[in-house]
N, C-alpha and C positions, 0 to 999 in steps of 0.2 A: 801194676796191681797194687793196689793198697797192705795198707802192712796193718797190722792189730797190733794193738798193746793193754798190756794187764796190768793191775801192780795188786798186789795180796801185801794189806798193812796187819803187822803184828804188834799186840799189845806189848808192853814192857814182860809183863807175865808170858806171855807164848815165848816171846825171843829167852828169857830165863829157860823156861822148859824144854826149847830145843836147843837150847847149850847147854844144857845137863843131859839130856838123851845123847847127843853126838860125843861126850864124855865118856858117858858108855857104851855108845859102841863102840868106840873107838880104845877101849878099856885105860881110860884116863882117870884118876880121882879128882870130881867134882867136889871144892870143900866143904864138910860138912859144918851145915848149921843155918841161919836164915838170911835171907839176900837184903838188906835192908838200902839199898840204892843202888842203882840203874845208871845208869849216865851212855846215851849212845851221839857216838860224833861222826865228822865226816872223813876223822883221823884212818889215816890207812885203806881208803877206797869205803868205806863205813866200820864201826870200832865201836863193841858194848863192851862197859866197863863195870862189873859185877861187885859189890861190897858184900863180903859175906861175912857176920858174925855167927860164934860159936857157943854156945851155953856156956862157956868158960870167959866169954867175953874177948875171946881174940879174935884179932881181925884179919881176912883175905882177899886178895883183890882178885877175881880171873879178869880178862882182854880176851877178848876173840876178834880178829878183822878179818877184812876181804874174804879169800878162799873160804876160810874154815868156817866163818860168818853165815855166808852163802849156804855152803854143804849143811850145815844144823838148818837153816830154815826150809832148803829143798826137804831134809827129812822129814822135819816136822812136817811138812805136807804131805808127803807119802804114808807116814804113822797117821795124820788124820785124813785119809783119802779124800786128798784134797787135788785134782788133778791137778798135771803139771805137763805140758807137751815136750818131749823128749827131744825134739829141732830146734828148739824155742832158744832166743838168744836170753841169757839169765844173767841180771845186774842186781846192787842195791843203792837204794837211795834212803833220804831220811825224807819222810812227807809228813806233814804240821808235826813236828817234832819225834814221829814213830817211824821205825825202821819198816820199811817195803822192800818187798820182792818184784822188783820190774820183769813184766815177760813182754821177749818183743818177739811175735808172728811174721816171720815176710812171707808176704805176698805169695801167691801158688800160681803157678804159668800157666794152669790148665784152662780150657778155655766150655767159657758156660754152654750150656744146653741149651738152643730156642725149645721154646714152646708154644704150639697154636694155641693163640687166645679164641 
């Protein structure tokens, strides 16, 4: 049987908002103030690198990789009902420079239906 695959590419903006969502739920403090660069690599299975300034002008760095990476982008799809098959094998990659959620579909053993033409 053939296998399907997905990949759901998030902007720099989506991957920021769901590692601030997964911050809280996870009851983390996300540092406050504004994110003024991105940086995502293939360090650690894939790895965003958050600069975050604060009205006082200090500066923060958050990392998020693999697992925890993953977990914030699965939510974020779930907070924007964004379906996600629950069998699905779940990866990330980086595609033209934007972090993806790979889903990979195998195959179903069931066997089709004729139908009189």
């Amino acid at each position: 049987m053939p296998t399907e695959e997905r990949r759901i590419i998030f902007t720099d903006a989506e991957v920021v908002t769901a590692v601030q969502a997964l911050y809280q739920r996870s009851k983390q403090i996300f540092p406050p103030g504004n994110v003024w660069n991105v940086t995502i690599s293939e360090d650690n299975g894939c790895q965003i690198d958050c600069d975050v300034v604060d009205a006082k002008g200090r500066r923060d760095r958050v990392t998020v990789a693999g697992e925890g990476l993953a977990a914030a982008l699965i939510l974020h799809c779930m907070l924007h009902k964004i379906p996600l098959p629950a069998k699905a094998q779940k990866g990330l990659m980086i595609v033209r420079g934007q972090l993806a959620l790979n889903i990979i579909l195998p195959g179903s053993d069931q066997k089709l239906i004729e139908v009189d033409r």
